[in-house]
C-alpha positions as CSV (number, residue, x, y, z in Angstrom):
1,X,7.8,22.9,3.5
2,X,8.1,19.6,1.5
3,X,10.3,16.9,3.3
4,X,9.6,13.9,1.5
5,X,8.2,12.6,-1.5
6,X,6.4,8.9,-1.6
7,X,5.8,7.9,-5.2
8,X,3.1,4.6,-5.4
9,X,4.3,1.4,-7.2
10,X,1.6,-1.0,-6.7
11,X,3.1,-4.6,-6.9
12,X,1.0,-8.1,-7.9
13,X,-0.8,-9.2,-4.6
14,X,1.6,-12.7,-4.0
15,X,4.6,-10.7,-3.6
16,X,5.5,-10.1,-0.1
17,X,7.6,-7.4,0.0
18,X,6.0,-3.8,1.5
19,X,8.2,-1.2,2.3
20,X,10.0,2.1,1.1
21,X,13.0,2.1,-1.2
22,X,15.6,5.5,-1.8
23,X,15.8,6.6,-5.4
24,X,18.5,7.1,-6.1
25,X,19.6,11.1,-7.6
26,X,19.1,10.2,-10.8
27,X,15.7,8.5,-10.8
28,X,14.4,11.0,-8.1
29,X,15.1,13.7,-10.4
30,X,13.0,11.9,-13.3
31,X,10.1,10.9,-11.0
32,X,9.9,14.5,-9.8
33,X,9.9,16.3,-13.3
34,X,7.5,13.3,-14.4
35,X,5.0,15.2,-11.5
36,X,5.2,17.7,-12.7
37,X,4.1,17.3,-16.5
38,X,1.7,19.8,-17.5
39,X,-0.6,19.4,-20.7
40,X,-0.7,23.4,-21.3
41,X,3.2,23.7,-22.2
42,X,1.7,27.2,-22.9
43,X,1.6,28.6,-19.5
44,X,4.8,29.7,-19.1
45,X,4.6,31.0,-15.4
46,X,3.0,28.1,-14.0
47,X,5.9,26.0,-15.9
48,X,8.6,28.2,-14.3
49,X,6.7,28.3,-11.3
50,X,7.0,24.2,-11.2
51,X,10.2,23.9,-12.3
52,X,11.7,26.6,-9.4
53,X,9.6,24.3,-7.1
54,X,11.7,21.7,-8.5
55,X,15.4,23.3,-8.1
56,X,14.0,24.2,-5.0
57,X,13.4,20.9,-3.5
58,X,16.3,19.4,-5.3
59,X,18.6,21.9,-3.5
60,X,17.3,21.2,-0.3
61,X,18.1,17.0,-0.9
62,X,14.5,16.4,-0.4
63,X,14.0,12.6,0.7
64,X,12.3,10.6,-2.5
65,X,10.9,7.3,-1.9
66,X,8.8,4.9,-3.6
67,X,6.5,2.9,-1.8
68,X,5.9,-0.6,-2.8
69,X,2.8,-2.8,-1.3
70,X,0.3,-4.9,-2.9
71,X,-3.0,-3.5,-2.7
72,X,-4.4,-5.9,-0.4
73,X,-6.5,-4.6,2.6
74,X,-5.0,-7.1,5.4
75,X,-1.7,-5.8,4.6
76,X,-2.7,-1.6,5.2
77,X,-1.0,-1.3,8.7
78,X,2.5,-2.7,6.7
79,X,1.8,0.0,4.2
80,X,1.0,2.6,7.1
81,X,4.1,1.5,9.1
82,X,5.8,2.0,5.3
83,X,4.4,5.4,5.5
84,X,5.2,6.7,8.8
85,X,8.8,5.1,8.6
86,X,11.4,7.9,10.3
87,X,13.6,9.5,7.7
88,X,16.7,11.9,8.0
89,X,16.1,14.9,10.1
């Protein structure tokens, strides 16, 4: 079962900020139908297939986050920490 989604936002190395930030219901919903973009719109069951995945981990308020950190290799057990962060039960 999927509990969380992190989605990557890699920010310029001088800013100091690395942590996770709640999208909001909106801007979850676009980030998780952006994932699943397909370039065979053919293939209807594997788009319905996706997109039940998608209701399905809607309905059940799954936790969307994006992670920020500059990719700067002193600064991986901030993004780890980031990572590993408790969310809701």
């Amino acid at each position: 079962m999927l509990r969380q989604l992190l989605l990557n936002q890699n920010i310029p190395r001088y800013l100091a900020s690395t942590g996770r930030l709640v999208l909001h219901a909106s801007a979850a919903m676009m980030a998780i139908i952006y994932c699943a973009f397909s370039l065979d719109p053919s293939d209807r069951q594997m788009i319905l297939h996706k997109f039940r995945n998608i209701g399905r981990a809607i309905s059940e308020r799954l936790g969307v986050y994006r992670l920020r950190y500059p990719r700067v290799h002193d600064r991986l057990p901030e993004v780890r920490a980031a990572l590993i962060m408790p969310t809701r039960p």
